[in-house]
C-alpha positions in Angstrom: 83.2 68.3 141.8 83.7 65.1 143.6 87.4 65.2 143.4 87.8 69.3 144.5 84.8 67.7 148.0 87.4 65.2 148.8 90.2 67.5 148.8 88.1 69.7 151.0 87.8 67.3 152.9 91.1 66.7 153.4 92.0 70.0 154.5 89.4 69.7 157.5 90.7 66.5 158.4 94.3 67.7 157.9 93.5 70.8 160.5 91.4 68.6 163.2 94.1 66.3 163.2 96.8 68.9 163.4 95.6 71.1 166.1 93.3 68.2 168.3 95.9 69.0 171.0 95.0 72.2 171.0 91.1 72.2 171.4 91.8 69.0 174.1 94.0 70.9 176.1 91.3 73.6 177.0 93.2 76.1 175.3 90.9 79.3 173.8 89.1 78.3 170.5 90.1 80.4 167.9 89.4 80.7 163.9 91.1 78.5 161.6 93.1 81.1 160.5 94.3 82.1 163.7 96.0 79.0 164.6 99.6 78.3 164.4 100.7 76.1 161.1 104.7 75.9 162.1 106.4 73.4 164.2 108.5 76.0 166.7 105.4 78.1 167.6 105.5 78.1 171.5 101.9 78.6 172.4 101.3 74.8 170.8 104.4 73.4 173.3 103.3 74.7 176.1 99.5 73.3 175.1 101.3 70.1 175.0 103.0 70.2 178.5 106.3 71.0 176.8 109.4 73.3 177.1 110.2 74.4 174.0 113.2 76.0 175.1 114.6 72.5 175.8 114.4 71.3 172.0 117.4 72.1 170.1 115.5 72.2 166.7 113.6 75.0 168.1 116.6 77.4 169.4 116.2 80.3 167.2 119.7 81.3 169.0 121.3 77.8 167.1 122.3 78.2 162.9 120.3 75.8 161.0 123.0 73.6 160.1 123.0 72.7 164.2 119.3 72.5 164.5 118.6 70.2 162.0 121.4 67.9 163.4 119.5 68.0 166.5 116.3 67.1 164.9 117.8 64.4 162.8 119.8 62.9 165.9 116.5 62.4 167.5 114.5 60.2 164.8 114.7 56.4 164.8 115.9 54.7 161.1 112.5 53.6 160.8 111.3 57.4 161.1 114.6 59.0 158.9 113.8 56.6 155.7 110.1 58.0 156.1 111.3 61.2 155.3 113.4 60.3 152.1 110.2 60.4 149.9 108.3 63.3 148.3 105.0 62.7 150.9 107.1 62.5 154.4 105.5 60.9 157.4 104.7 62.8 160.5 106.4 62.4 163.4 103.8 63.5 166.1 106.5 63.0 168.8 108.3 65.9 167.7 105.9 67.9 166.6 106.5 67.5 162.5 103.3 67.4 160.3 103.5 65.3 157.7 105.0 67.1 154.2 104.8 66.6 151.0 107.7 68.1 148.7 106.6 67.9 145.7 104.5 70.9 143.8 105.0 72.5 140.3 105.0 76.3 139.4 106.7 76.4 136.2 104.5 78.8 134.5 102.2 80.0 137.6 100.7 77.8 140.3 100.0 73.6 139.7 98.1 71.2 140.5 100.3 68.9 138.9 102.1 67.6 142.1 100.3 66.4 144.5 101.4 69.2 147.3 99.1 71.8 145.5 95.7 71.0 145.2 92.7 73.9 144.4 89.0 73.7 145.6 86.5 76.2 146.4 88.1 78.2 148.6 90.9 79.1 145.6 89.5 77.5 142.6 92.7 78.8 140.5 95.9 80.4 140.1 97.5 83.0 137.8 98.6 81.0 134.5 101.1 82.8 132.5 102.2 81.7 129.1 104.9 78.9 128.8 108.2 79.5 129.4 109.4 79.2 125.6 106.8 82.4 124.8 108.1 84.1 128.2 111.7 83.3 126.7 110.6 85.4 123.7 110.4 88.5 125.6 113.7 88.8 126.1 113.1 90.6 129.4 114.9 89.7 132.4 112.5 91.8 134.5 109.7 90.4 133.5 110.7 87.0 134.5 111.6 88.1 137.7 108.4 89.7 138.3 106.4 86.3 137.0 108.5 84.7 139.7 107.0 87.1 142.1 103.6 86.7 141.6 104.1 83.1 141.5 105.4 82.8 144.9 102.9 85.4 146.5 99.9 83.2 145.3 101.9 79.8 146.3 103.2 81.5 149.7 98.7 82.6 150.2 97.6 79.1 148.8 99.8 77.4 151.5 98.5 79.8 154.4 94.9 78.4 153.6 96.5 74.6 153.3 96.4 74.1 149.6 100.0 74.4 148.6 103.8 73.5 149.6 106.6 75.5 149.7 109.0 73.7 147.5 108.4 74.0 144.3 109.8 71.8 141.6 110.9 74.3 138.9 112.0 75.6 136.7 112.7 73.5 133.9 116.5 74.3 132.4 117.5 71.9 129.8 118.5 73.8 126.7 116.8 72.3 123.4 119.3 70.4 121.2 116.8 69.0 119.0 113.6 70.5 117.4 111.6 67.4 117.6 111.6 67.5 121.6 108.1 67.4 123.1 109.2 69.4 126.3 110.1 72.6 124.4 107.4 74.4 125.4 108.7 74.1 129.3 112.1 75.3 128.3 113.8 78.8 127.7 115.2 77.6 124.2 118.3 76.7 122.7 121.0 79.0 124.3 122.6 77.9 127.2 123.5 81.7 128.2 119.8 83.0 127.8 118.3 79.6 129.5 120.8 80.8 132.6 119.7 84.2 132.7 115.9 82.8 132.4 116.2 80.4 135.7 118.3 82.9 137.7 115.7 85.6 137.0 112.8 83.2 137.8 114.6 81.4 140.7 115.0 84.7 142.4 111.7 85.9 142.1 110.3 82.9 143.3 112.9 82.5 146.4 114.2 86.0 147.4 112.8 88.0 150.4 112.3 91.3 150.2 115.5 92.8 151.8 117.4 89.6 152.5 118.5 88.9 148.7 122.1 88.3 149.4 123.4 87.3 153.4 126.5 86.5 154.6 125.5 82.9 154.7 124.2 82.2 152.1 122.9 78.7 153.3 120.7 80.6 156.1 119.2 82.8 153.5 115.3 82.9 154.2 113.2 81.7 151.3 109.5 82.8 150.4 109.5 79.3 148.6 112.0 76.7 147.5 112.8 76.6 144.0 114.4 73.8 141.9 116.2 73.9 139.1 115.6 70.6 136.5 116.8 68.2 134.7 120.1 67.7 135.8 121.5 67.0 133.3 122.0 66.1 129.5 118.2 65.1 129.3 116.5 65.8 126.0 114.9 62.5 124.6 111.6 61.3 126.0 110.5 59.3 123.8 110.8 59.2 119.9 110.9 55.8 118.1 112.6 52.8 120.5 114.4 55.6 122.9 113.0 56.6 125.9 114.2 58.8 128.9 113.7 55.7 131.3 116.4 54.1 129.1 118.4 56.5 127.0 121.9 56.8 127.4 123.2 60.5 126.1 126.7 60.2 124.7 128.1 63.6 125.2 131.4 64.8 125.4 133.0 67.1 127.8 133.2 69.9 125.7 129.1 69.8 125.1 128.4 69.0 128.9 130.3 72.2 130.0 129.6 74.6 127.2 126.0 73.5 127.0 124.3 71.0 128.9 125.7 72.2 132.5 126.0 75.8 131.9 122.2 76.7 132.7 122.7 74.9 136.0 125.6 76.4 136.8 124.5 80.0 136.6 121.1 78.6 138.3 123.6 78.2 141.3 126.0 80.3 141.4 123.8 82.8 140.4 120.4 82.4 141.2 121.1 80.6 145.0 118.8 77.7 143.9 117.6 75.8 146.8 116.9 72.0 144.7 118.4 70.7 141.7 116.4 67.8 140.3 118.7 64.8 138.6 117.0 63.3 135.3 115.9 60.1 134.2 118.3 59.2 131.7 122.2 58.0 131.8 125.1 60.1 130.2 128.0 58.0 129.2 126.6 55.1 130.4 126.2 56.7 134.2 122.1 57.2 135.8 123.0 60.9 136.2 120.6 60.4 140.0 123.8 58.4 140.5 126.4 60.2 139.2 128.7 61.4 142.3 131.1 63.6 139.4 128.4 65.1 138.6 125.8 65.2 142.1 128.7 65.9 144.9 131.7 67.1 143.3 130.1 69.6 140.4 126.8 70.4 142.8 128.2 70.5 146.0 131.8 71.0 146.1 132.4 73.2 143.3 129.7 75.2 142.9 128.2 75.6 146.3 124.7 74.2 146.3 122.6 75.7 149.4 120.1 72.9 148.9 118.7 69.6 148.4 119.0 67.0 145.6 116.1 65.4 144.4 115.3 62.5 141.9 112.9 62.9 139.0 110.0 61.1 139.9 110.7 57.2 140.5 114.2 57.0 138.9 115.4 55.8 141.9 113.9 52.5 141.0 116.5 52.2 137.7 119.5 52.0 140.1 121.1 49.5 141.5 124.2 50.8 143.1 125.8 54.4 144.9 123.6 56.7 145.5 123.9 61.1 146.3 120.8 61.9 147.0 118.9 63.7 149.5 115.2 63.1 148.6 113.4 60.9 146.2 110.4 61.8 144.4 108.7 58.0 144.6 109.2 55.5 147.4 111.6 53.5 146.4 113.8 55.5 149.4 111.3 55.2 151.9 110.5 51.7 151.5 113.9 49.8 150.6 116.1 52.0 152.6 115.7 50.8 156.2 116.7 47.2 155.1 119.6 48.8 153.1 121.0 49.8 155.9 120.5 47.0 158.3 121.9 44.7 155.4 124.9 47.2 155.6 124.4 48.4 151.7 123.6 51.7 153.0 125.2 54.0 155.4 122.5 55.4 158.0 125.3 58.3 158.2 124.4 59.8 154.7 120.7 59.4 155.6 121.2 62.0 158.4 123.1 64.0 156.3 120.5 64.6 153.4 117.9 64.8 156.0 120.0 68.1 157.5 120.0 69.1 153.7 116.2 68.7 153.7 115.4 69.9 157.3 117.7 73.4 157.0 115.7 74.1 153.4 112.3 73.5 155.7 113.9 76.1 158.4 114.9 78.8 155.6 111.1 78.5 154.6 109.6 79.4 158.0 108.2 75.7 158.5 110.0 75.7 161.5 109.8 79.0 162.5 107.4 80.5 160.9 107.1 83.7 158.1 105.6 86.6 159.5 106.0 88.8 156.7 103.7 86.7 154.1 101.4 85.2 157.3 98.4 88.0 155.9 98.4 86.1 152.6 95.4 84.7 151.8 92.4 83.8 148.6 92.6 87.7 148.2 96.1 87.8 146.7 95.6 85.2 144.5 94.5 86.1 140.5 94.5 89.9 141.4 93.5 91.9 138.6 97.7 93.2 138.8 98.3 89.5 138.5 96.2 88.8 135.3 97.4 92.1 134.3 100.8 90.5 134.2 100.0 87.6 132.3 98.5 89.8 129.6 101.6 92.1 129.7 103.8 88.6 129.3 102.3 87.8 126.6 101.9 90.3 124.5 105.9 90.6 125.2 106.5 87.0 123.7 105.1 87.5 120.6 106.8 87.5 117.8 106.1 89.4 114.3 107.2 87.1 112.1 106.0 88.3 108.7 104.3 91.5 107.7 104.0 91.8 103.7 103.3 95.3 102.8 103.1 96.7 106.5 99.5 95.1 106.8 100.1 94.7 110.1 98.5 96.4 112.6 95.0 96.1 111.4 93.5 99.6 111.5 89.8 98.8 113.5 87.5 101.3 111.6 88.7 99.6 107.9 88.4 95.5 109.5 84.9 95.7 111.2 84.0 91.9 110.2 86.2 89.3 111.0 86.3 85.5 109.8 88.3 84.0 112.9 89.5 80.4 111.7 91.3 77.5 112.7 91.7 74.6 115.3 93.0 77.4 117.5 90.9 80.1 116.9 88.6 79.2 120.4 91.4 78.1 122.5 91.3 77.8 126.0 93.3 75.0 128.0 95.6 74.6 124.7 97.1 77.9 125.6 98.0 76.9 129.0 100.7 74.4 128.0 101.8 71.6 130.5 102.2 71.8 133.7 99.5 73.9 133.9 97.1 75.0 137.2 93.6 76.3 136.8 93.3 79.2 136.0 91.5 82.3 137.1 89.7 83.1 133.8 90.5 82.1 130.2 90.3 84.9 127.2 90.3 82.5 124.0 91.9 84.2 120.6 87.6 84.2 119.8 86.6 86.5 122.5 90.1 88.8 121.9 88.5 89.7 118.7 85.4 90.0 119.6 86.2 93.3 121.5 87.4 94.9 118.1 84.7 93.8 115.4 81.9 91.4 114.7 83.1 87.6 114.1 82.5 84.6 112.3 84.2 81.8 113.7 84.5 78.7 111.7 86.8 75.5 113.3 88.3 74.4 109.8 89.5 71.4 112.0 87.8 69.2 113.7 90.9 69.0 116.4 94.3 70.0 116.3 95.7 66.9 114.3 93.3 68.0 111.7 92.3 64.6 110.4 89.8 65.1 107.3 88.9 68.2 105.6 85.4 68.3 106.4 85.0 71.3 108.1 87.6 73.5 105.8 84.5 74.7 103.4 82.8 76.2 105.8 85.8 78.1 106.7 86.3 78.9 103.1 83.0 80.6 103.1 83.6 82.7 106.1 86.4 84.0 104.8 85.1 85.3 101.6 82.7 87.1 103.8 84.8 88.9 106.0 87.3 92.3 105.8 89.9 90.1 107.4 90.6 86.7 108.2 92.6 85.6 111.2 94.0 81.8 111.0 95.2 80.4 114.3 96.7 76.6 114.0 99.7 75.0 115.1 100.1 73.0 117.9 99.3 71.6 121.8 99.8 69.0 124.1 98.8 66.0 121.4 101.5 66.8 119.4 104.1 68.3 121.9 104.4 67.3 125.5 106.4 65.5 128.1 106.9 62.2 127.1 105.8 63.0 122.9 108.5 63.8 121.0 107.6 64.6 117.6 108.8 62.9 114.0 108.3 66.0 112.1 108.6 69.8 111.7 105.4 70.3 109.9 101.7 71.7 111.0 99.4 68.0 112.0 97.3 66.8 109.6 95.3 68.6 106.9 96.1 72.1 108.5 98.7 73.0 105.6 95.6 72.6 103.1 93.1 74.7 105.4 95.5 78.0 105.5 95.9 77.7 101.5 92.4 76.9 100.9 91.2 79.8 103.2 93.8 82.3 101.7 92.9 81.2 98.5 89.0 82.0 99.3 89.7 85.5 101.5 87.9 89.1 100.6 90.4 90.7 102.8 94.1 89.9 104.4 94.9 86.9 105.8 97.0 86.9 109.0 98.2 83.9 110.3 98.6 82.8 113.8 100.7 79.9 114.7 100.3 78.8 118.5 103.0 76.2 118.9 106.2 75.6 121.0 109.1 73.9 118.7 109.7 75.2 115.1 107.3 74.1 112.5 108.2 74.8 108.4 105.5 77.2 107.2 107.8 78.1 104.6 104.5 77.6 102.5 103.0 80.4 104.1 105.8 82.8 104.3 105.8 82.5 100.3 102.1 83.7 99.5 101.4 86.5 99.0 97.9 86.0 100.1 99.4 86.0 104.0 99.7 89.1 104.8 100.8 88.5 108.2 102.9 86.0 110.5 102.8 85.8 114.1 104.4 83.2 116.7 102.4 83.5 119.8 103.6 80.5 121.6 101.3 79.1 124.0 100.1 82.5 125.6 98.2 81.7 129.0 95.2 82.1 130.5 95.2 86.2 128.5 96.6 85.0 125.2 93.2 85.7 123.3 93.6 89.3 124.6 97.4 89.5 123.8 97.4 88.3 120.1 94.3 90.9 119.4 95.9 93.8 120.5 99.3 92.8 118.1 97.1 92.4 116.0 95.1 95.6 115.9 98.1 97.7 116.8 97.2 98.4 120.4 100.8 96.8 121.4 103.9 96.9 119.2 105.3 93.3 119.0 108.9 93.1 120.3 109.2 89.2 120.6 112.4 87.0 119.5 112.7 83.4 118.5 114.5 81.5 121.0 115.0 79.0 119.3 115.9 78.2 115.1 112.9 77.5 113.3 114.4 74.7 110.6 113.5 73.2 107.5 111.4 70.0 107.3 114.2 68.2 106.0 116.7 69.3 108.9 115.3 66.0 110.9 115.8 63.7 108.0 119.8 64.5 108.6 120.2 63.1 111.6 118.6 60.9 114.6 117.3 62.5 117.6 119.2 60.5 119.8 122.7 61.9 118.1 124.3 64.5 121.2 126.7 66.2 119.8 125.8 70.2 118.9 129.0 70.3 116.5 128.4 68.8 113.0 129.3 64.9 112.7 131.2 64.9 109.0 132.3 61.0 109.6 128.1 60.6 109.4 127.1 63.3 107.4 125.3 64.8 109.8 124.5 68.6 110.5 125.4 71.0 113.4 122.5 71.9 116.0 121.7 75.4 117.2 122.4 78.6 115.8 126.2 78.4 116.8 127.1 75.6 114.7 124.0 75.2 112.1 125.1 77.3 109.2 122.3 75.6 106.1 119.3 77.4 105.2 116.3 78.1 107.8 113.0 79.0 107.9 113.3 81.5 110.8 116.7 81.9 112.2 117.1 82.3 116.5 116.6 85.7 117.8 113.8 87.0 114.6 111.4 89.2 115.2 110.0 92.7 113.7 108.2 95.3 114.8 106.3 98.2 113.2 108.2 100.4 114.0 111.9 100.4 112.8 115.7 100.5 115.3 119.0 101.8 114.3 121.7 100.6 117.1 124.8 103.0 117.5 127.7 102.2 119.9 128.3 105.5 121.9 131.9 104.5 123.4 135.1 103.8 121.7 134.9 100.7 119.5 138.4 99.0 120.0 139.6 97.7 123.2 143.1 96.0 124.3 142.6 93.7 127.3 147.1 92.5 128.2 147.2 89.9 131.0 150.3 90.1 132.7 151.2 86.0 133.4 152.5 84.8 136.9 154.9 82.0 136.5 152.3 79.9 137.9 150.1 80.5 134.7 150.4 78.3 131.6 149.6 78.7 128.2 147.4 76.6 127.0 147.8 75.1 122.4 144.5 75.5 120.6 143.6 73.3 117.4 143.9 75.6 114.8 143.2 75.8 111.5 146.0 77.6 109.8 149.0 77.0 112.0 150.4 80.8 111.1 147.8 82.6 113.1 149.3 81.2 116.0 150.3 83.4 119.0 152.6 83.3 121.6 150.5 82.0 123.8 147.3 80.7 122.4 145.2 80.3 125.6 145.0 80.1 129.5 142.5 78.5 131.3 140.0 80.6 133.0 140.0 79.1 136.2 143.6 80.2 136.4 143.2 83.8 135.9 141.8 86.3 138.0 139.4 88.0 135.6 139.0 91.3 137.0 138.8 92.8 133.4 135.7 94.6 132.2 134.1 95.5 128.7 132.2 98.5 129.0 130.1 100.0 126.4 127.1 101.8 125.6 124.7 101.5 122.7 122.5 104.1 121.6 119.1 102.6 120.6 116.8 104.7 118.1 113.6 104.3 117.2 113.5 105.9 113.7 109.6 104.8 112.9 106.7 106.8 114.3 104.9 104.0 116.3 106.7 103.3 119.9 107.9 100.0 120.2 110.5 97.8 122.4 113.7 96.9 120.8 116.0 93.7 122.4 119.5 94.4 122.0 121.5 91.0 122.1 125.4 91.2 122.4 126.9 87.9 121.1 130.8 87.2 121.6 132.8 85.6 118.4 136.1 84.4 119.3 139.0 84.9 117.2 139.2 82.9 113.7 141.1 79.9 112.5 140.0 77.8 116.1 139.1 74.6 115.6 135.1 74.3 116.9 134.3 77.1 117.9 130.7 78.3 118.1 129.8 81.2 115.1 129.0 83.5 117.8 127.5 83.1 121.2 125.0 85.4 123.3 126.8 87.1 126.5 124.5 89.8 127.3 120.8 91.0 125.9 118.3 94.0 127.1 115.2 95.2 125.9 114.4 98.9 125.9 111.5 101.0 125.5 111.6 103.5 122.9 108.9 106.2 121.7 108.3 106.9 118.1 111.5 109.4 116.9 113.6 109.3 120.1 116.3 107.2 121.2 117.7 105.3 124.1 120.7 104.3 125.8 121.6 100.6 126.7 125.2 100.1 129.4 126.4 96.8 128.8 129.5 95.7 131.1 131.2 92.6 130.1 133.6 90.2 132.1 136.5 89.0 129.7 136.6 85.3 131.1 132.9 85.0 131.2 132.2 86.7 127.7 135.2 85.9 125.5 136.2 82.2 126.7 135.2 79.0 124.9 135.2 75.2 125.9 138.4 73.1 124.5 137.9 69.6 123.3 139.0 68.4 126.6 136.3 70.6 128.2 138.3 73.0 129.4 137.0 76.9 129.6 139.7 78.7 128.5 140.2 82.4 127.4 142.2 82.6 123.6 144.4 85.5 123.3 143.7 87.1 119.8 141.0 89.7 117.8 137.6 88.7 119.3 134.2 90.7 118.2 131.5 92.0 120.2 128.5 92.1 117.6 124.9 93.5 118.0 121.8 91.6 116.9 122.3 91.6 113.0 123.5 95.1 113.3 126.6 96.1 111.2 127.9 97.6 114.5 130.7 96.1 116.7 133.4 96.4 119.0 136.7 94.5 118.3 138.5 93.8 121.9 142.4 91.9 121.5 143.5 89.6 124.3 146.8 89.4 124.8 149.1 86.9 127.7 153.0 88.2 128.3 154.7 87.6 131.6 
């Protein structure tokens, strides 16, 4: 209480400070509300004695680019290195409040940075569930909409001087390695569906209503500044010796373009991201916050960046030598800088140019000029009842049905009246929020989601998550030889899993192995189990008794998870979740170190491939599982075999491949993509039925596989996914359209995208359906 006073208090002192001209000038006193919060509003110049028409910055008439080169010409070196740091000075001379840059809204609104703060006036925010159980959903709408919500309560929680309006998130690094604590931030391991994931959420979080696409892009208005993280190759935190501070990812080219920088590309290019956040660690030897390949000629000069760079918090301090960045998230800018330059190690020349960067971002977001279309925001639009609504609806879409033994599952209500709720998990309420979590606006705990369908006896069988001593699992025995069903909910949270904790193992903490046997040993009725984690953990234990009934993934759900897993349970929603990510063995991580990059297999060291398009050994879950009750047959409703010939200019080479039988060989093997003009398009249509008599959502996931006999190519790849409605004993139709260098290529050795002539396969999900499409170069 003592913390949300001060904050209070630092509102009111933030507003008297701010508008003192104002009430000393004589001017009419009017409601907080009321008064003007952006640096261009006239009626606070002309308080001040001041022509507005005269400042450059303030010419609405000007581009942005020319406005914020008049702001910046005007600031002393002293006042330019001030604003190089997440928490930027004032400058009362020119009108500019002080700003701090750095907030979080990866999974709904934080209080994690320290530009988002909540106290009485909005005690909490909407928290949805992580972004791995979001991932599960498979629905690119639904992301977008999450982005929505997230920006309407940041853009409302700023009008009442609680928030920012640059928000640094989402997180895009692709999971190489199960073990990595920061899963549960991430959209899994496929560098496509992690792409589609930021774009969607990017948008939703940035776009204006109307103004989604502009002729300049670089002028396009924001609702709030988005930022896609960690650039790039960052996945080790800290496991054994290795930590992110420190670590050095070897990578090759081929893994950098095909996975590692592929997210952020389409985060660009695609979703018109506004901040891309560097990372911690070196690749190859080079602190990627100092990379210039990587920061000005990838970012900037190839694909378009209309933004700022910013460091990860304080890695600034790590390096000694060229910098590209625009902002720092520490002070090691604001406070070494200004000697830098005098000392002629820095060039104040740069400084102005990130500040335009910086200043033109600020502009887009109505700081400048302020946002009359979200000005009536306010404690009213934040944790709506159609807000919570769509947490609950996100996730009930994650979850995934990973197990049903003899179509238990759903539990019918009037044959399961008493329940035995059990488990570590079984009353959670912050554990389902994840990291980088807010406060949020209520909290429905897996307990009190069961309550509303029966009468429950709730026993802990843990005393905590790492379930250290088995004093507590008899107790849980005897509730479940009492009760018609018994609902175990273990797993995982932020002790085990979480920035900076890696894990050393795939299995569930502590005793909580010996709780599930013992209580499905002692249970009257079924035994459904509940595992609330983000990474992969081997239940293969579980999956094999026969006492389980049930499996279910749920992630970590949000603030409505407890609500969510209830109604899978009891067949008020249909579960349409998908894995995204491969749930291994225990033994995968005794094959090789965390620290090893590559995602091919490593024969020289015996070591296996990572992700499901080069891991071919046994799992316990594979990526993209999941049932339903109800059961989907998938038929493709256009023709089946498609010839794509590419004329050649003479300008066009060919391009060898590494093959693995030399007599498959065409003509001309490959071309690079960048090279052709890709105007080809795979169209198709698949017909989705629903041939069970419960209704239920189906996602459709297209994967490419390029022709056989190339050397190191993935098994297949996603390119496309949708998920579709469908009522009990009726079908629907899915259009897929496919580009032929954005769906078909694959990354060469030398990290070259290329496009290989020859048979490739459009496949469905693990249907027995797909298209065959031959590519073919003559000149």
């Amino acid at each position: 209480m003592a913390a949300q006073s001060f904050k209070v208090l630092r509102i009111l002192f933030f507003l008297i400070i701010y508008f003192l001209p104002i009430f000393v000038a004589g001017g009419d006193i009017k409601p907080i509300a009321d008064l003007p919060s952006y640096v261009c509003d006239p009626h606070k110049w002309e308080l001040r004695g001041m022509n507005m028409s005269a400042i450059g910055y303030c010419d609405k008439s000007l581009p942005y680019e020319v406005r914020a080169k008049d702001l910046v010409d005007r600031l002393t070196l002293a006042e330019k290195v001030q604003q190089m740091g997440n928490n930027a000075s004032s400058i009362p001379r020119l009108g500019l409040p002080a700003y701090n840059w750095w907030s979080e809204a990866l999974h709904g609104v934080s209080n994690v940075g320290p530009g988002t703060f909540f106290t009485e006036i909005v005690p909490g925010a909407t928290s949805f569930p992580t972004v791995i159980h979001t991932t599960a959903a498979f629905n690119q709408s639904l992301w977008n909409a999450i982005g929505k919500v997230v920006s309407t309560e940041a853009r409302a929680m700023y009008n009442l001087g609680q928030g920012g309006l640059t928000y640094w998130s989402p997180n895009i690094n692709p999971v190489r390695d199960p073990r990595w604590g920061r899963i549960t931030e991430t959209s899994g391991e496929d560098p496509f569906v992690v792409g589609v994931y930021g774009a969607n959420y990017v948008r939703g979080l940035q776009d204006v209503e109307g103004q989604e696409h502009t002729a300049d892009p670089g002028s396009r208005p924001l609702k709030v500044s988005a930022c896609c993280k960690h650039y790039a190759a960052y996945d080790v935190d800290n496991w054994y010796e290795f930590d992110r501070l420190k670590f050095d990812a070897q990578v090759t080219e081929q893994d950098m373009v095909e996975t590692f920088l592929r997210p952020f590309e389409m985060c660009v290019k695609d979703g018109d991201v506004s901040s891309v956040m560097c990372s911690y660690n070196q690749v190859n030897k080079v602190p990627t916050c100092a990379d210039p390949i990587l920061l000005k000629q990838t970012l900037r000069e190839e694909w378009k960046l209309n933004g700022y760079i910013v460091s990860d918090c304080d890695s600034v301090e790590v390096i000694h030598k060229e910098q590209r960045l625009d902002l720092d998230c520490g002070v090691t800018y604001p406070t070494a800088l200004e000697n830098s330059v005098k000392q002629g190690k820095a060039n104040e020349a740069e400084i102005d140019t990130s500040l335009k960067y910086l200043y033109v971002v600020l502009m887009r977001l109505g700081f400048f000029d302020g946002s009359p279309s979200f000005t009536s925001l306010g404690k009213d639009d934040v944790c709506t009842q159609d807000h919570i609504e769509l947490a609950a609806e996100a996730a009930r879409e994650g979850i995934v049905l990973l197990n049903n033994v003899d179509a238990t599952l759903p539990l019918n209500p009037d044959a399961f009246k008493t329940l035995a709720i059990i488990g570590p998990l079984a009353n959670a309420t912050k554990q389902m929020l994840g990291n980088y979590e807010g406060l949020p606006c209520q909290y429905v705990s897996p307990l009190s989601g069961f309550s509303a369908f029966g009468q429950v006896i709730y026993e802990q069988g843990c005393p905590n998550v790492k379930c250290p001593n088995d004093t507590l699992i008899l107790q849980a025995t005897e509730a479940a030889k009492q009760a018609d069903a018994t609902i175990l909910v273990v797993g995982t949270d932020r002790t085990i899993e979480e920035e900076s904790r890696d894990r050393y193992d795939l299995l569930l903490p502590g005793l909580q192995k010996d709780l599930i046997n013992q209580v499905a040993n002692a249970s009257k009725g079924p035994v459904i189990l509940v595992v609330m984690s983000a990474g992969g953990v081997d239940i293969s234990f579980a999956k094999d008794n026969n006492r389980i009934k049930g499996i279910l993934w749920v992630g970590h759900p949000g603030q409505e998870g407890g609500r969510a897993i209830a109604d899978v349970v009891f067949g008020k929603y249909n579960p349409g979740g998908r894995l995204p990510l491969t749930w291994y063995t225990a033994d995968y991580v005794s094959k090789l170190p965390m620290t090893s990059m590559p995602l091919r297999p490593v024969e020289e060291k015996g070591y296996p491939g990572r992700t499901y398009k080069f891991f071919n050994g046994s799992v316990v879950y594979p990526f993209a599982y999941g049932l339903s009750y109800t059961t989907f047959n998938y038929k493709v409703t256009t023709p089946t075999n498609v010839s794509i010939p590419i004329k050649l200019n003479k300008n066009q080479q060919c391009r060898e491949l590494e093959l693995t039988d030399t007599s498959i060989e065409q003509p001309c093997p490959s071309v690079v993509v960048n090279d052709l003009t890709c105007e080809d398009k795979i169209a198709f249509e698949v017909e989705v039925q629903n041939t069970g008599d419960k209704d239920g959502s189906e996602v459709v996931i297209v994967y490419s596989k390029p022709p056989e006999g190339i050397v190191g190519t993935p098994f297949k790849q996603v390119v496309g996914f949708e998920r579709v409605f469908v009522a009990a004993k009726q079908s629907q139709k899915v259009k897929f359209e496919l580009n032929e260098c954005k769906s078909l290529n694959i990354v060469d050795s030398s990290g070259y995208r290329i496009l290989p002539s020859g048979l490739h396969k459009i496949a469905l999900g693990t249907s027995s359906e797909q298209i065959e499409v031959d590519v073919s170069f003559a000149r």
